[in-house]
MARKOL-554181 format. One record per residue: x, z, y of N, C-alpha, C in turn. Coordinates in steps of 0.1 Angstrom, whole numbers, padded with zeros to 4 digits, always signed. Example, Ala and Ser with C-alpha at 12.3 -4.5 7.8 and 13.67 -1.06 7.14 Angstrom:
BEGIN
+0132+0078-0057+0123+0078-0045+0132+0078-0033
+0128+0071-0022+0137+0071-0011+0129+0079+0000
END
This chain:
BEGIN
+0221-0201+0013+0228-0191+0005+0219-0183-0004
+0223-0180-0014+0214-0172-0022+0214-0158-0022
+0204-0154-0023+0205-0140-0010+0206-0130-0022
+0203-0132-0036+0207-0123-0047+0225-0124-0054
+0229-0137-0048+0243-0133-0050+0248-0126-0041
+0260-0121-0046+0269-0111-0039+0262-0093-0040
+0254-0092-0049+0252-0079-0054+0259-0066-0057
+0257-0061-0051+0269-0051-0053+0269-0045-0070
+0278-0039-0071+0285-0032-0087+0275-0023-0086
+0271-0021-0097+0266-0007-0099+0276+0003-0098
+0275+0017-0093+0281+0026-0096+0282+0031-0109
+0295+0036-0114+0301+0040-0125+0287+0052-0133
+0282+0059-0120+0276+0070-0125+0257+0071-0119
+0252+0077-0122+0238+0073-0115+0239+0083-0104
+0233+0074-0091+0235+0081-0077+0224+0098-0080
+0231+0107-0073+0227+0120-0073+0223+0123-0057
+0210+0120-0056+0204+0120-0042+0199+0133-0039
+0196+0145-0046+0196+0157-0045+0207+0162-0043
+0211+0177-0042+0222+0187-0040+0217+0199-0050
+0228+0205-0053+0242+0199-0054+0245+0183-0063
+0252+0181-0059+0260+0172-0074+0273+0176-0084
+0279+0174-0091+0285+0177-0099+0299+0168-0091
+0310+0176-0093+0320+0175-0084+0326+0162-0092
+0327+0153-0085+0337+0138-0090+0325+0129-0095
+0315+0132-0092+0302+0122-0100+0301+0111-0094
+0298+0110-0081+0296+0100-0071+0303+0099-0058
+0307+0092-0054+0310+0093-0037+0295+0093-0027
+0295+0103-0015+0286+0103-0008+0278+0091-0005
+0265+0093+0000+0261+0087-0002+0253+0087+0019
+0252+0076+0025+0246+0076+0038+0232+0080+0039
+0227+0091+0046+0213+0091+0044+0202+0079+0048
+0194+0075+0043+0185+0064+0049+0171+0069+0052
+0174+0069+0065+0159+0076+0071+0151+0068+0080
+0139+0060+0072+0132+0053+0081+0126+0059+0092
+0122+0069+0093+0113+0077+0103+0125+0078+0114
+0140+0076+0113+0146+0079+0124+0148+0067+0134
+0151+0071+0147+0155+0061+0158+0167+0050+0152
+0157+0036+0152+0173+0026+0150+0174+0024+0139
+0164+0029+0129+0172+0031+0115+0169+0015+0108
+0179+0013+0102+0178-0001+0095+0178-0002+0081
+0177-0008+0076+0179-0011+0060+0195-0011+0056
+0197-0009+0044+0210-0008+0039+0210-0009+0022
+0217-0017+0016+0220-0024+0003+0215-0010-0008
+0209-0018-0018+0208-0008-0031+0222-0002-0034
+0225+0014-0038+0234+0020-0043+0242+0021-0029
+0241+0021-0017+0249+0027-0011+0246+0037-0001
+0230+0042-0001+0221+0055+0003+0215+0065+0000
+0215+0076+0000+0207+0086-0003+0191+0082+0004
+0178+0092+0002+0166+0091+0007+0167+0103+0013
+0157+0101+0023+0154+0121+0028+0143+0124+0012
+0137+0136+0011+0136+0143+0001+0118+0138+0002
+0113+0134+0011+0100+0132+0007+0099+0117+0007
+0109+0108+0006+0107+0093-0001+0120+0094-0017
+0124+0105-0022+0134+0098-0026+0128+0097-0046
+0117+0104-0044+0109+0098-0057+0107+0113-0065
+0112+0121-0063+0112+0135-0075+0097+0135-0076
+0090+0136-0068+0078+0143-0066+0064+0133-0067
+0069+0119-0071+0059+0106-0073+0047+0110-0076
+0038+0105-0071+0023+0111-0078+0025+0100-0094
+0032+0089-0097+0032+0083-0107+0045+0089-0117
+0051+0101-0108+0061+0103-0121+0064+0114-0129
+0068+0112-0141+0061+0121-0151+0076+0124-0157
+0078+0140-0166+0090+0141-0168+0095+0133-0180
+0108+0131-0178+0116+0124-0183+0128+0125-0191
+0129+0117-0205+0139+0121-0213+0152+0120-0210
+0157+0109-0193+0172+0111-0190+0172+0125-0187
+0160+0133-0179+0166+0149-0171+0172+0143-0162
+0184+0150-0160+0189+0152-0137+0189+0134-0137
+0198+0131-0151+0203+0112-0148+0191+0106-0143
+0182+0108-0142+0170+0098-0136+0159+0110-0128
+0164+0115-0121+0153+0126-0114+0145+0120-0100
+0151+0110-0097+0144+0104-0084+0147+0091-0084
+0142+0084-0077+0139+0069-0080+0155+0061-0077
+0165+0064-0070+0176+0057-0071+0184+0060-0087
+0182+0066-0093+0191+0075-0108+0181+0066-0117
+0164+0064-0114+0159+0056-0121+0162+0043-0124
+0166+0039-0113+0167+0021-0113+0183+0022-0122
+0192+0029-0114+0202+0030-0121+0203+0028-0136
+0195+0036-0139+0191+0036-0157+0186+0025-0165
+0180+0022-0154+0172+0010-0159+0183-0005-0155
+0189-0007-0148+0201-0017-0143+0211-0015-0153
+0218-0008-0157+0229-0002-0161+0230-0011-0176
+0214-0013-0181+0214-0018-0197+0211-0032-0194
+0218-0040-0186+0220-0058-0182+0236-0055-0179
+0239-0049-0183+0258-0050-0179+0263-0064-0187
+0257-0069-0198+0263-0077-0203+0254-0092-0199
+0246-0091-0188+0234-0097-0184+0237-0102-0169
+0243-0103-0163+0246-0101-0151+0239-0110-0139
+0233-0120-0145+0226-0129-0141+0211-0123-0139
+0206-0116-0149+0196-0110-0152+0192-0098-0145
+0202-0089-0146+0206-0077-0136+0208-0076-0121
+0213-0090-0116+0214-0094-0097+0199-0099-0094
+0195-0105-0106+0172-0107-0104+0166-0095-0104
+0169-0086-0115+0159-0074-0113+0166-0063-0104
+0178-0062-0098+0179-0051-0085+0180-0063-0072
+0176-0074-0071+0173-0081-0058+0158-0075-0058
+0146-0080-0069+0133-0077-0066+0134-0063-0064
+0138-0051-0074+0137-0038-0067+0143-0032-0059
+0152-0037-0056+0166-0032-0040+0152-0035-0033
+0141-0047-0031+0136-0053-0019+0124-0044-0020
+0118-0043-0028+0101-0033-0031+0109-0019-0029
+0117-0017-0031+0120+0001-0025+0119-0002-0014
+0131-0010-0008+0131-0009+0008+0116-0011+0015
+0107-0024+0012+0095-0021+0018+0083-0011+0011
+0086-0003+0004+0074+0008+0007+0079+0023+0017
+0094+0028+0015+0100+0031+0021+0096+0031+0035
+0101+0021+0038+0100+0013+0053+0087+0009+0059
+0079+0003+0050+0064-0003+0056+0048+0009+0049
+0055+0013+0039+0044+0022+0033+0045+0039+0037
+0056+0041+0035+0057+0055+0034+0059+0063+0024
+0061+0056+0015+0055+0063-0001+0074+0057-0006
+0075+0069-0019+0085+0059-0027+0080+0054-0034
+0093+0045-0043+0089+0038-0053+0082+0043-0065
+0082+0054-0067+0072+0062-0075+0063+0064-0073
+0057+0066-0065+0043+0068-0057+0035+0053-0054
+0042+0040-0063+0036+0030-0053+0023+0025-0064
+0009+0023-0056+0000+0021-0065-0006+0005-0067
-0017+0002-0068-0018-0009-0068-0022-0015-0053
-0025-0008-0045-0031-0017-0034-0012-0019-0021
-0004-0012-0026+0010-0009-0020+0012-0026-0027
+0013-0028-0042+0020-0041-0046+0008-0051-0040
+0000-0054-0038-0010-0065-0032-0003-0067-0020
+0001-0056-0011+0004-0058+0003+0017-0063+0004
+0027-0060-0008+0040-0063-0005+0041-0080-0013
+0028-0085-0021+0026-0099-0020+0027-0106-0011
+0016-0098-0004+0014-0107+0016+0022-0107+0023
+0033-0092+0025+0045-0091+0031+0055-0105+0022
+0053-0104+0011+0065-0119+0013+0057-0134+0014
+0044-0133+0017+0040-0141+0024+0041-0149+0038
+0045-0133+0044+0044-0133+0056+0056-0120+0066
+0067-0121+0063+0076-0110+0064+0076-0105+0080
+0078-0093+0082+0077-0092+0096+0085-0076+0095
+0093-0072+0106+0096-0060+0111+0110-0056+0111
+0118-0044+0110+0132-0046+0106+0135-0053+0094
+0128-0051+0081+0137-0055+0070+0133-0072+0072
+0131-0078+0078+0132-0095+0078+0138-0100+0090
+0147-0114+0085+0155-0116+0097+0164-0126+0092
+0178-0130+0097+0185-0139+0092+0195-0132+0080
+0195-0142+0071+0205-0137+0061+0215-0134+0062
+0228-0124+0059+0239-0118+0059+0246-0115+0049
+0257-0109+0051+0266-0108+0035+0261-0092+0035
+0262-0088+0021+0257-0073+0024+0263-0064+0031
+0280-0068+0032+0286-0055+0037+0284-0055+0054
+0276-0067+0058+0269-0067+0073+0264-0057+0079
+0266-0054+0093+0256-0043+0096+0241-0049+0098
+0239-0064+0103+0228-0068+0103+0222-0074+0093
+0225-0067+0079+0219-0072+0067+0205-0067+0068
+0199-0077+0060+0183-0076+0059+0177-0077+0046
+0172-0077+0039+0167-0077+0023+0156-0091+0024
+0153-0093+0037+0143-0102+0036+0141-0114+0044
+0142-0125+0039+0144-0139+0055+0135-0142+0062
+0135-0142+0074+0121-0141+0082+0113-0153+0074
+0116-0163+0068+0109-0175+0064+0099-0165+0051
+0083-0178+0053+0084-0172+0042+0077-0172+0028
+0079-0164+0017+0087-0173+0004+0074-0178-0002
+0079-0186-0013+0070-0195-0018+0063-0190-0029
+0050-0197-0029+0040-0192-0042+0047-0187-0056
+0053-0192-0061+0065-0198-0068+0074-0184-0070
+0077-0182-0059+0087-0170-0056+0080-0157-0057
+0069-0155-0050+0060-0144-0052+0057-0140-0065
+0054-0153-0075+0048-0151-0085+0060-0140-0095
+0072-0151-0092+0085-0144-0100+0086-0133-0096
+0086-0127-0082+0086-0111-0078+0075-0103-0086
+0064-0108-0089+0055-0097-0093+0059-0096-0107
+0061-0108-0115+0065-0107-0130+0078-0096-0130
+0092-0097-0125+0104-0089-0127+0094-0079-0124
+0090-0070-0112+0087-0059-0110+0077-0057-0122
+0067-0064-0123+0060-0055-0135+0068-0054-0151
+0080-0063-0153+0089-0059-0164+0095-0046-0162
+0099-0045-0149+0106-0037-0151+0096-0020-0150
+0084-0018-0141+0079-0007-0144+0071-0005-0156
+0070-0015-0165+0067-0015-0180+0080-0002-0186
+0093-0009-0184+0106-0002-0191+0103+0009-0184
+0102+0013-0170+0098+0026-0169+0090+0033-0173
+0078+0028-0178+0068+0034-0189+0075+0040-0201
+0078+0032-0203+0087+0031-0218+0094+0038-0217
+0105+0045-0210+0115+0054-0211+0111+0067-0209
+0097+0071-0203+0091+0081-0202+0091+0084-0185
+0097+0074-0178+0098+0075-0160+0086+0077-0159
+0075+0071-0158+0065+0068-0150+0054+0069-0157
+0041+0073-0153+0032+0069-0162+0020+0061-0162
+0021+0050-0153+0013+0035-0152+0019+0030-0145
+0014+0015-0145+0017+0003-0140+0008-0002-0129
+0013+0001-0118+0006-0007-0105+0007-0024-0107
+0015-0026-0114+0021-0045-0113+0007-0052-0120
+0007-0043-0135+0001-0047-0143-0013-0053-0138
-0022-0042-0129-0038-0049-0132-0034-0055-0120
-0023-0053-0111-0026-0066-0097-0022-0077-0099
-0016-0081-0110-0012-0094-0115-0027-0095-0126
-0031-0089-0133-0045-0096-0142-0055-0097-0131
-0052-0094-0118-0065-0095-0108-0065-0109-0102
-0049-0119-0109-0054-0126-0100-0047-0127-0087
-0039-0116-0082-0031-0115-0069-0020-0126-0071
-0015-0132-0082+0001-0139-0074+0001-0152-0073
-0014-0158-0073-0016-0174-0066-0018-0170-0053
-0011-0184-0048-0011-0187-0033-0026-0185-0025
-0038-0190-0030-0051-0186-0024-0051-0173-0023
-0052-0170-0037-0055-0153-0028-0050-0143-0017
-0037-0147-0024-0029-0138-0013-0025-0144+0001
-0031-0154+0006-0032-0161+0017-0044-0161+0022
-0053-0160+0015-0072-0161+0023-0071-0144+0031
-0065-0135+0027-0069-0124+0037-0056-0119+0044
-0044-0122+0035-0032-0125+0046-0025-0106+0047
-0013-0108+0057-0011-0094+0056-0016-0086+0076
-0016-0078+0072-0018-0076+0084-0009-0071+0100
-0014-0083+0108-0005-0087+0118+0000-0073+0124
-0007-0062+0126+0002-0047+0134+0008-0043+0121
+0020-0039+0123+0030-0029+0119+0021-0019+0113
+0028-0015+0099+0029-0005+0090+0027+0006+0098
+0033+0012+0108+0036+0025+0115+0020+0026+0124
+0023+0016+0128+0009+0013+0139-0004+0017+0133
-0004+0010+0121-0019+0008+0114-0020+0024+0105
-0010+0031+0100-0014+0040+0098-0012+0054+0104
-0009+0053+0118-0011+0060+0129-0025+0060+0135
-0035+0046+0134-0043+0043+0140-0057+0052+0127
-0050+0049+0112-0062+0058+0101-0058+0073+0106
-0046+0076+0111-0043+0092+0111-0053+0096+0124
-0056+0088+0132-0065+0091+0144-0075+0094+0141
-0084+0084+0130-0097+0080+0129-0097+0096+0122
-0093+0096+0112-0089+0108+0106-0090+0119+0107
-0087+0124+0118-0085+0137+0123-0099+0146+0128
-0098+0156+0119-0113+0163+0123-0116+0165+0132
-0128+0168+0134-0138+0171+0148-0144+0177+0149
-0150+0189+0157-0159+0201+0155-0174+0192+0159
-0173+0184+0164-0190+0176+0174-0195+0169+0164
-0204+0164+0166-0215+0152+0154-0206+0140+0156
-0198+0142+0161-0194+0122+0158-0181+0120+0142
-0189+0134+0137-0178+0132+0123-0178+0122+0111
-0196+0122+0113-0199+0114+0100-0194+0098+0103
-0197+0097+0116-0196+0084+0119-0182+0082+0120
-0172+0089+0120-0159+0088+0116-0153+0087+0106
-0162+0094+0096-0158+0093+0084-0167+0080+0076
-0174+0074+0080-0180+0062+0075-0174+0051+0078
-0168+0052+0093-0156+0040+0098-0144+0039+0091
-0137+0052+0086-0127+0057+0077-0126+0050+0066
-0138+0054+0059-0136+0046+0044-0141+0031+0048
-0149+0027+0057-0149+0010+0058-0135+0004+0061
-0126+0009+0072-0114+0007+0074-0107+0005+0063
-0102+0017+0054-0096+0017+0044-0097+0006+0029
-0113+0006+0025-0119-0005+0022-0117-0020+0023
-0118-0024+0038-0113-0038+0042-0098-0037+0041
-0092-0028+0052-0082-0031+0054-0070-0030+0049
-0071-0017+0037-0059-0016+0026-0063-0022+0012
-0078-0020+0002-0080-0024-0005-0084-0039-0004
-0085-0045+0007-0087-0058+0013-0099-0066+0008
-0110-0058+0004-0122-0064+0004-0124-0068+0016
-0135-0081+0013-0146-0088+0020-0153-0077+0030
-0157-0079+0042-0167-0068+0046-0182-0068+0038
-0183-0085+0032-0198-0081+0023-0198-0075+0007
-0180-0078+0000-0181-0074-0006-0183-0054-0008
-0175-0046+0007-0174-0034+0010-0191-0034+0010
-0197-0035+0016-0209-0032+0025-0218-0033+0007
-0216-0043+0004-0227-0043-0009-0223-0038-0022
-0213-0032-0024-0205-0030-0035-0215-0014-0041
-0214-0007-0053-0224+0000-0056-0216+0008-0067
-0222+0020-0068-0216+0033-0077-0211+0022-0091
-0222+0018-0097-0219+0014-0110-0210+0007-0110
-0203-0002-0101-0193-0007-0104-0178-0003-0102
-0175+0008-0104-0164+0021-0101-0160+0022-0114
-0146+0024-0115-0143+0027-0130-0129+0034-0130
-0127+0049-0136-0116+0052-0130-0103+0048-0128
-0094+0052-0119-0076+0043-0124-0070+0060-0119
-0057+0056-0124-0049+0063-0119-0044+0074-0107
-0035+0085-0105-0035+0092-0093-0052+0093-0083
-0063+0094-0093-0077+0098-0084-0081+0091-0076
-0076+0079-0080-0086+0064-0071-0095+0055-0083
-0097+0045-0078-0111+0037-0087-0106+0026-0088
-0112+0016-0098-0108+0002-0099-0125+0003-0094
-0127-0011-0085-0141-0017-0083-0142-0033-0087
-0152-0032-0098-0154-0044-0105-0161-0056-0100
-0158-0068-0095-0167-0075-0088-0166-0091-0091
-0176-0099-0090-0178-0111-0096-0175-0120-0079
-0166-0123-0083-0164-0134-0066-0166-0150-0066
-0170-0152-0056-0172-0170-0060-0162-0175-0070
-0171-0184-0072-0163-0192-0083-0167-0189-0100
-0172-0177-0098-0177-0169-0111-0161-0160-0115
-0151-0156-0113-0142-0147-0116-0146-0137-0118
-0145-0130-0121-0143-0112-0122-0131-0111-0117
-0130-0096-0107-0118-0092-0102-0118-0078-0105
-0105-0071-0109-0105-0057-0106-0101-0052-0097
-0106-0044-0080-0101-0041-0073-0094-0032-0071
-0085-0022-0069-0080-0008-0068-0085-0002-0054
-0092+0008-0058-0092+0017-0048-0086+0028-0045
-0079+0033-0039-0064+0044-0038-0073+0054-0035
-0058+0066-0040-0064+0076-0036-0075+0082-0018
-0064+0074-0015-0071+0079+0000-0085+0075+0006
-0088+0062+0005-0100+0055+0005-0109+0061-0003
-0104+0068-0017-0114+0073-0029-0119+0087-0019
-0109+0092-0012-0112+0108-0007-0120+0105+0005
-0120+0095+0009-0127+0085+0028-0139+0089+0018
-0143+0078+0009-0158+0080+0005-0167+0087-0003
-0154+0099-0009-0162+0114-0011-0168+0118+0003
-0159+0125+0009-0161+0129+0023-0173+0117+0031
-0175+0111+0031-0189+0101+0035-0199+0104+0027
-0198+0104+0012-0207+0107+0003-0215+0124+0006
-0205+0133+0010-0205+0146+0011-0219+0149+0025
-0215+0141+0036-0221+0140+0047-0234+0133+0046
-0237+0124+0032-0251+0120+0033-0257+0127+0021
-0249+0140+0017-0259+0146+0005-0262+0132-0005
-0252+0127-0007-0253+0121-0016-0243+0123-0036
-0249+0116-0044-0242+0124-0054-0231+0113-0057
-0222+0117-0061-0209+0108-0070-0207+0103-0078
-0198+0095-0084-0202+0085-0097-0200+0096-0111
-0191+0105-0106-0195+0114-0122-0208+0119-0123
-0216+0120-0112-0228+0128-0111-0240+0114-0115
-0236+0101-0109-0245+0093-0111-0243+0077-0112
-0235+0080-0127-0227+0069-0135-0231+0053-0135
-0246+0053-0136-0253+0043-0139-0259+0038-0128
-0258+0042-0113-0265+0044-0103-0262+0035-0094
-0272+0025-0089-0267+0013-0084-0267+0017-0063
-0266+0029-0064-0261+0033-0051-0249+0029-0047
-0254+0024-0029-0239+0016-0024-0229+0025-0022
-0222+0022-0023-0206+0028-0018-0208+0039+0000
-0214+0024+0006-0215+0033+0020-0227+0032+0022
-0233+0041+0033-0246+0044+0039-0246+0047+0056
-0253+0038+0060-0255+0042+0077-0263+0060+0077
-0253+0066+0088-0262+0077+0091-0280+0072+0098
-0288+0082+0091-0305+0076+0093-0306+0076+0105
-0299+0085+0118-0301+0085+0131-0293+0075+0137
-0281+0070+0132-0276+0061+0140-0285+0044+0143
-0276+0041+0151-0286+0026+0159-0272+0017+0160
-0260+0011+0149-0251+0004+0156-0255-0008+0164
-0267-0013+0153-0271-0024+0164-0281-0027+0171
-0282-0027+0187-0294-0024+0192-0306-0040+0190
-0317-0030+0186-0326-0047+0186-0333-0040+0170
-0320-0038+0166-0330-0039+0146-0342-0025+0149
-0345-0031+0135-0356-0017+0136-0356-0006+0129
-0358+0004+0125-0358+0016+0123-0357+0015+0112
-0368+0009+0109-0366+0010+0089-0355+0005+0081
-0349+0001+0091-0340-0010+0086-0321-0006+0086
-0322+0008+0091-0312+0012+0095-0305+0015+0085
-0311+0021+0073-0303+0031+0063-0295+0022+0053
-0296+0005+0057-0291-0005+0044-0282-0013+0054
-0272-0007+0043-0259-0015+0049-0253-0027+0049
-0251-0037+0055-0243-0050+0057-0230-0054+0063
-0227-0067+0061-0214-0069+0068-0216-0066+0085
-0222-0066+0093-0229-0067+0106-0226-0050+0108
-0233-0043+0102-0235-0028+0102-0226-0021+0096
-0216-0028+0086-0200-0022+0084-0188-0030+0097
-0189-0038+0100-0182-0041+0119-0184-0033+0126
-0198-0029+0130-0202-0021+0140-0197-0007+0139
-0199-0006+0123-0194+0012+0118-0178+0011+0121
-0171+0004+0117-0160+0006+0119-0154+0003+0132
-0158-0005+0136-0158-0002+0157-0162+0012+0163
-0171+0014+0157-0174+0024+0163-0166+0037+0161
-0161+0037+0148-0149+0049+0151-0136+0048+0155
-0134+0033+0157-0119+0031+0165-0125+0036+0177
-0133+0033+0183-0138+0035+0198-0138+0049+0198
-0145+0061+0191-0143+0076+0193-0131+0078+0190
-0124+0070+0180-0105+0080+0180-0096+0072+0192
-0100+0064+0200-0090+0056+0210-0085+0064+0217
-0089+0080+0223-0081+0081+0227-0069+0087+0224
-0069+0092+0212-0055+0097+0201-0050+0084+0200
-0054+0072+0198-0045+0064+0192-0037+0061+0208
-0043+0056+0214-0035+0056+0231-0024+0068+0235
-0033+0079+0229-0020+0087+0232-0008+0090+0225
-0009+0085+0208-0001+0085+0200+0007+0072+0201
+0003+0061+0205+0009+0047+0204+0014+0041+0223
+0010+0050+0233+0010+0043+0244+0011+0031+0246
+0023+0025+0249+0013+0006+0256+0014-0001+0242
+0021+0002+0230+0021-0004+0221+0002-0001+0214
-0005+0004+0220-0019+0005+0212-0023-0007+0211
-0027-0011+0202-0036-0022+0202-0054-0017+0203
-0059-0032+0213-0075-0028+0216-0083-0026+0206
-0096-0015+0204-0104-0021+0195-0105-0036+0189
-0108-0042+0198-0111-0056+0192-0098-0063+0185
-0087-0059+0192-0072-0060+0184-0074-0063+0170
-0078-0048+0168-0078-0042+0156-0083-0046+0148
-0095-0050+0149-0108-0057+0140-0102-0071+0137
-0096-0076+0149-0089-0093+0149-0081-0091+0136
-0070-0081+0137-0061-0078+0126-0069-0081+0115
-0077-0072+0111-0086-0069+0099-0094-0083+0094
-0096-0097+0106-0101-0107+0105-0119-0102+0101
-0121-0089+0111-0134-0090+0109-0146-0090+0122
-0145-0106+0121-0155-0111+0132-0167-0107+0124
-0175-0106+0135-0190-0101+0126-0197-0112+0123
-0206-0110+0109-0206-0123+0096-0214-0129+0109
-0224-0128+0110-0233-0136+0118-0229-0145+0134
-0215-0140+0142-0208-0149+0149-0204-0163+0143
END
């Protein structure tokens, strides 16, 4: 069955997910709240968002010439669907791929569709690589209660590729109408993301969305004792492999000069990978603020401070010893070996928040690393 037929109608009017609305504009709308018990997916146009996914407040959105008609990301799409009325073939393709990327950053990210940057679209590559959680499952007609946006099977190079092109058409036209003000689709498709190798050699990651960023909220969490730096050096390695999805040698050797800024206060990182390619990588806000805060802790200076400066990204604290045996002099230069260890080592100081935040669902340190596929280079 073709899982984009049977699309529902647009509404006459664009959905008004805020309050008030204007009396006769829309019929109510069910709230969809992933954070609640049980909560499941449910068809484009027939939900409201709670107020911190429903888009007003996007770090990517900027104001807009509809005003109220497009104030949050369901009134956006609306706007943007509404001009295929005579297209209809064209219009059940571009609200299948966006009905499906709302629901997983929503549901797997946390972020709305407004807020989604470039390392959010790389991941929802892998996710249809590799589908997992409530939104995948057996196909259904929409008006199902066990409808799903996504078939546990999963989809083909082919199919990926078409996902990334519609989406990046269509947050272009959000450019263009004054919604938004960049394109996450754009550099992750010139990087290279929507062939089958790439987005299969590192794969998505096997623990749940909820899990894995319960487990950075651990690492995370301040500490009055010395074991901060070394928390915050596991932090931005974590963040580095595991959302930006670098190599651990590309993380470990990567250096100031190659930083260039992007959007919402994160970095593109420029790097030549086998084969001779160039890639542009995105580094998000949050990973960018992991390796201030590391930088901060080794009195070190930042790329506006030291543009041309072939200083690495990370630095072992001069007192630490992750691995026993090496020698002293040898400690302050970082490697794939010595970014495993760093990042072990601060799962191992936040384990017991993550045990108490996650009980028997915790996964082990080593779990964790397995997820991340980071055996240490030298095993």
């Amino acid at each position: 069955m073709d899982h984009a037929s049977g699309l529902a109608r647009l509404p006459a009017d664009p959905p008004w997910t805020g309050a008030p609305r204007p009396s006769g504009s829309t019929p109510d709308y069910t709230l969809l709240d992933p954070d609640a018990p049980g909560s499941t997916p449910a068809p484009l146009f027939t939900f409201r968002l709670p107020d911190h996914l429903d888009g007003t407040r996007g770090s990517n959105r900027r104001a807009s010439r509809f005003g109220p008609r497009a104030a949050d990301d369901l009134a956006m799409l609306w706007n943007y669907l509404v001009q295929f009325k005579s297209q209809p073939q064209k219009r059940r393709r571009h609200c299948f791929e966006l009905e499906r990327f709302l629901l997983y950053l929503v549901y797997h990210r946390g972020k709305p569709l407004s807020s989604a940057d470039g390392i959010d679209c790389r991941e929802y590559l892998r996710f249809l690589a590799r589908p997992y959680g409530v939104l995948s499952g057996i196909q259904t007609k929409r008006n199902s209660p066990r409808w799903v946006p996504f078939s546990s099977e999963p989809a083909s190079p082919a199919s990926r590729v078409r996902a990334g092109n519609v989406l990046r058409a269509a947050f272009t036209a959000f450019i263009d109408s004054g919604m938004l003000r960049a394109n996450p689709w754009r550099t992750t498709l010139e990087a290279g993301y929507t062939g089958s190798e790439q987005i299969e050699s590192r794969g998505a990651l096997p623990v749940d969305g909820t899990t894995w960023q319960t487990v950075l909220a651990c690492v995370a969490e301040p500490v009055e004792d010395d074991t901060g730096p070394a928390r915050r050096l596991g932090l931005a390695g974590l963040l580095l492999v595991g959302e930006a999805r670098l190599r651990r040698e590309e993380a470990a050797l990567a250096t100031l000069d190659e930083l260039r800024d992007a959007p919402a206060g994160g970095w593109y990182l420029m790097l030549r990978r086998r084969g001779g390619h160039n890639v542009s990588v995105e580094i998000g806000a949050r990973a960018a603020a992991a390796l201030r805060a590391h930088w901060a802790d080794q009195a070190l200076a930042t790329p506006s401070a030291a543009a041309a400066s072939r200083q690495p990204l990370l630095h072992l604290p001069v007192h630490a010893n992750p691995l026993p045996g090496r020698q002293r002099t040898r400690l302050a230069v970082m490697g794939a070996d010595e970014l495993y260890e760093a990042m072990a080592t601060a799962l191992r100081l936040a384990y017991l928040q993550i045990e108490a935040r996650l009980g028997l669902r915790a996964p082990t340190v080593h779990g964790l690393l397995q997820c991340l596929d980071l055996r240490p280079a030298s095993a």
